[in-house]
N, C-alpha and C positions, 0 to 999 in steps of 0.2 A: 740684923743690921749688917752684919758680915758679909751674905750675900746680894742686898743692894750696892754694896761698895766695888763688889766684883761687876758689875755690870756699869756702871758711871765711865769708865772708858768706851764702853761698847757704845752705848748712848750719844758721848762725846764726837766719837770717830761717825756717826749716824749721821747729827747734825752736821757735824763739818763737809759728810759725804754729800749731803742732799743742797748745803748751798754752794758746793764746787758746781755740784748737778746745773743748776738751777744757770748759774754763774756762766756756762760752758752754751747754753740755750743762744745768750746774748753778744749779737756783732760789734765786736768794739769799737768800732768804725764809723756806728752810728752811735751820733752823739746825741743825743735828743735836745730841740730848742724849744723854749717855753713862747718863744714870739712866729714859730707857726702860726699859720689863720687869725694872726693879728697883724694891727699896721706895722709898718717899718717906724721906727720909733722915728721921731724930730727931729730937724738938724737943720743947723746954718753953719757950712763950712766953706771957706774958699777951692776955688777950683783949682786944680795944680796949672800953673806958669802963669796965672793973674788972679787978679782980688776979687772977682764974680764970683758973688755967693751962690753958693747952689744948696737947694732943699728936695724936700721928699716930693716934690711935684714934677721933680727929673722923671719919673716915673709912670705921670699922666700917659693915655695913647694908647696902651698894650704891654702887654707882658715883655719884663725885663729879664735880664740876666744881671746881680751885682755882686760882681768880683773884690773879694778883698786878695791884696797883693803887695810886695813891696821888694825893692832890689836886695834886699837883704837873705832872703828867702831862694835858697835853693830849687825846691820843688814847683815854685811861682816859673823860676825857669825853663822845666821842665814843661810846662802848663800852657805857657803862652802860646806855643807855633802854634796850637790847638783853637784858641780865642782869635786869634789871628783868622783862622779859617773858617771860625763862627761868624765872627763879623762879618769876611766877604760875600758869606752866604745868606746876610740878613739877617740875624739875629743882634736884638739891642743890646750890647752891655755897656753897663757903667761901673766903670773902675770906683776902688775906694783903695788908697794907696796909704798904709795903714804905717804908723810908726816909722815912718823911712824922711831920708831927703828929701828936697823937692827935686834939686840938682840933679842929685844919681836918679832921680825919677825921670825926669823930662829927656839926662841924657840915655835909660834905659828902650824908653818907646821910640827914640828917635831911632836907636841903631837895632832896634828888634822890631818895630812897626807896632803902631797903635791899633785897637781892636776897640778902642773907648768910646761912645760917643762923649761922654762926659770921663770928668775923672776929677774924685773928689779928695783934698789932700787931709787925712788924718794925723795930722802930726804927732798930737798927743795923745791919739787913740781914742779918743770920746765916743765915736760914732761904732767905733769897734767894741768898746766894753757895752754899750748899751744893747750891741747886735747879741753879746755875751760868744764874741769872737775867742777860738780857739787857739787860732795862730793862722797861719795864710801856707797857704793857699784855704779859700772856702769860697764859694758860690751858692747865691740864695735865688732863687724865681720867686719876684713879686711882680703881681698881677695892675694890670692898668690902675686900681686902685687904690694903689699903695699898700698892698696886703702880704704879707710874706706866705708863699704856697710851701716850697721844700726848702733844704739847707742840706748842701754837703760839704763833709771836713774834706779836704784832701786834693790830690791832681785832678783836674777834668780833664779827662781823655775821651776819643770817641766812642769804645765802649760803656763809659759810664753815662754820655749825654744820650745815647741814644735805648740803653735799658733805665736807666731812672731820671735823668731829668728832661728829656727831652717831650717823653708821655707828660709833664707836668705844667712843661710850657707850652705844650698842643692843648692841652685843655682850655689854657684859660685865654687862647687867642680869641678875639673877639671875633664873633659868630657872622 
């Protein structure tokens, strides 16, 4: 009995080694969404600067881009010039302006330029918690069908649209 007690640390110090192991494998970066290769959940929210509701038919046409974002968020500003230049270059996106004002909203695109075709105001985050939003900056590609393809946490910058999401929204351009 004596000498299994001498080994109970060894063991100890084993497992705890092999799920650092294990632990160390994984990008913390990616978060994984469970609404992958499903629809974008339902919504009826007004649009920001008027009471036109908008739903998940925003979406109809071809593969989007939907940004959640709000003036509150530092890193949204670092994010933008970037969307900015998606937009002139063609790419749809539709804002979703997550937990913020409307005011500091309308007066942030006004003095940094709009990249929305739409822009959806989540005041109280509904559309956010069902996306099971992280925080903002995130961008999801959903496809002409209202399907959500990828999700990334974090800044979009040109390095990251053009190694991981931009293959994702080449795909699902309609053919």
């Amino acid at each position: 009995m004596a000498r299994i007690k001498l080994f109970v640390p060894l063991i100890i110090f084993l497992v705890l080694a092999a799920l650092l192991y294990l632990g160390l494998g994984h990008d913390p970066r990616e978060l994984p969404s469970v609404l992958v290769d499903r629809p974008l959940p339902a919504f009826a929210l007004p649009a920001l600067g008027d009471d036109k509701a908008l739903d998940q038919t925003l979406f109809r046409g071809g593969p989007h881009l939907l940004n959640v974002w709000g003036t509150w968020c530092g890193a949204c500003r670092d994010e933008h010039p970037f969307l900015v230049e998606l937009a002139a270059g063609g790419i749809p996106i539709i804002g979703l302006d997550y937990k913020d004002d409307p005011a500091a909203a309308r007066r942030w695109l006004a003095d940094m330029g709009n990249p929305y075709q739409e822009v959806i105001a989540d005041g109280e985050g509904r559309l956010g918690l069902d996306l099971g939003v992280y925080g903002a900056p995130e961008t999801y590609v959903v496809d002409a069908t209202g399907v959500i393809r990828y999700r990334h946490v974090g800044i979009l910058n040109a390095q990251i649209w053009r190694e991981r999401i931009e293959p994702v929204y080449r795909k699902w351009l309609a053919p």
